[in-house]
N, C-alpha and C positions, 0 to 999 in steps of 0.2 A: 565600033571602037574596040580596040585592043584591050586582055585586062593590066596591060602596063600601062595602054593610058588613061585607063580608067582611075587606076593608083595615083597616077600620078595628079589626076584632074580632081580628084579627094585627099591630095598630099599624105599618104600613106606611103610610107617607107616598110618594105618587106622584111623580118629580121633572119638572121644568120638561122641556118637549120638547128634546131636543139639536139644534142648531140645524145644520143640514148644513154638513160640510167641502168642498164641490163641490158638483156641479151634478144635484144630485137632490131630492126632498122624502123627508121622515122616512118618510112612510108613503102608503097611498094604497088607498083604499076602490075596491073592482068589487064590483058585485052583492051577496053577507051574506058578502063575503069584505075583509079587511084584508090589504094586505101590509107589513110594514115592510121599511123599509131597513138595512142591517146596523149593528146598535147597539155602540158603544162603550161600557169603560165609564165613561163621561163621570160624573162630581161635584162639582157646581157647573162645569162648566165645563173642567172639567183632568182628563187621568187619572189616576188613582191610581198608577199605576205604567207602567212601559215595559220592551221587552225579550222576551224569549225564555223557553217556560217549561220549564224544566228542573229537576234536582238538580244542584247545584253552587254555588260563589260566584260573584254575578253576575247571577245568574237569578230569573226569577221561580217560587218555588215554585208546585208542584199545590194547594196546599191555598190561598192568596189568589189565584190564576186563577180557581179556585172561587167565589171569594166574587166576581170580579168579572165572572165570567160572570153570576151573580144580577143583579148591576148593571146589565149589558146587558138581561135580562129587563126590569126594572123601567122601564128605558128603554124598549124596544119598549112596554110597553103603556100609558105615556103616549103614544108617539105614533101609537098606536092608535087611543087615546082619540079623542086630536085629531083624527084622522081620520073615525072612526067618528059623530062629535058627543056622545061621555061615555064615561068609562069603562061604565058600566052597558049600552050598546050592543052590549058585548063579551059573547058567547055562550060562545065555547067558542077551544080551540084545536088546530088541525090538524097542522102542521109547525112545527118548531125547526131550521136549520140553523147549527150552533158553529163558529165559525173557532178555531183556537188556535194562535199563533204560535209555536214549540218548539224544539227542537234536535232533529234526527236520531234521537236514540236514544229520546227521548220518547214513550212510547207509550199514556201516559194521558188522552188527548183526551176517550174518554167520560164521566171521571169526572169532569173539571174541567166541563163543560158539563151535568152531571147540576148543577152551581148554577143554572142556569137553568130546567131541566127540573122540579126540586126545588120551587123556588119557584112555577113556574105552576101546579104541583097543587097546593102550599097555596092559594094564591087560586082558582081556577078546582072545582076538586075531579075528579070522572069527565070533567069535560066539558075538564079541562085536561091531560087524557093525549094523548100526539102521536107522528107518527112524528119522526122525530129522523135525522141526520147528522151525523157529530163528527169533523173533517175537522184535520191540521195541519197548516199552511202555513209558508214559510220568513219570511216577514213578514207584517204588518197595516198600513193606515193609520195613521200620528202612531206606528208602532212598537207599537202597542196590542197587551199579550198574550191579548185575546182578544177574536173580535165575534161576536154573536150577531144572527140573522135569523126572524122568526116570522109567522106565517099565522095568523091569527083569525077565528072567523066572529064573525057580527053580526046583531042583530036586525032 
């Protein structure tokens, strides 16, 4: 199975490339390897939310970092795609590195960016297991509570 019809057979829609905030490109093909650049999680355009992820009022919970670590997923491998010349180019996946923006005492970085991780083995299947790093940082770019960064091979 193709990964378009893979997409398709999990009705995931791929979104537009996120257009770089500075002075880098989204991604960038060497050899059957894809790097991306650290993805936001950009929709349409804006992020869904802002802030720090924690428990408390104010914060962004664990459980929609989650979902918006997915987001950054979906992100990287459109501009993989792009990269690569199709989604369908895309082989497999190597590394995943999770930024997660948090408070101090936060200590669920792995789970929140298993939304990324999660979602690459739905599409990808054995060939979308990866090493992984789940890192928290005291900020992100535009305040974003989480970015994700991924390596792909290519056919």
């Amino acid at each position: 199975m193709t990964v378009t019809e893979r997409l398709a057979e999990l009705g995931i829609r791929l979104p537009e490339v996120v257009p770089p905030v500075a002075a880098y490109v989204p991604a960038k093909a060497h050899g059957d390897l894809v790097y991306t650049a650290g993805q936001l999680p950009m929709v349409s355009g804006a992020l869904p939310a802002t802030g720090k992820v924690g428990d408390g009022e104010g914060l962004v919970p664990a459980s929609d970092a989650k979902d918006y670590a997915r987001q950054c997923a979906l992100n990287a491998i459109a501009a993989a795609a792009a990269a690569a010349g199709g989604v369908d180019r895309l082989t497999g996946v190597l590394k995943v590195t999770g930024f997660v923006a948090s408070v101090p005492e936060f200590t669920g970085q792995p789970g929140v960016i298993n939304g990324a991780s999660d979602v690459l083995g739905e599409i990808f299947g054995d060939v979308g297991r990866h090493a992984r790093s789940a890192v928290g940082v005291p900020v992100l770019p535009l305040d974003a509570p989480v970015e994700v960064e991924v390596v792909f091979t290519t056919s």
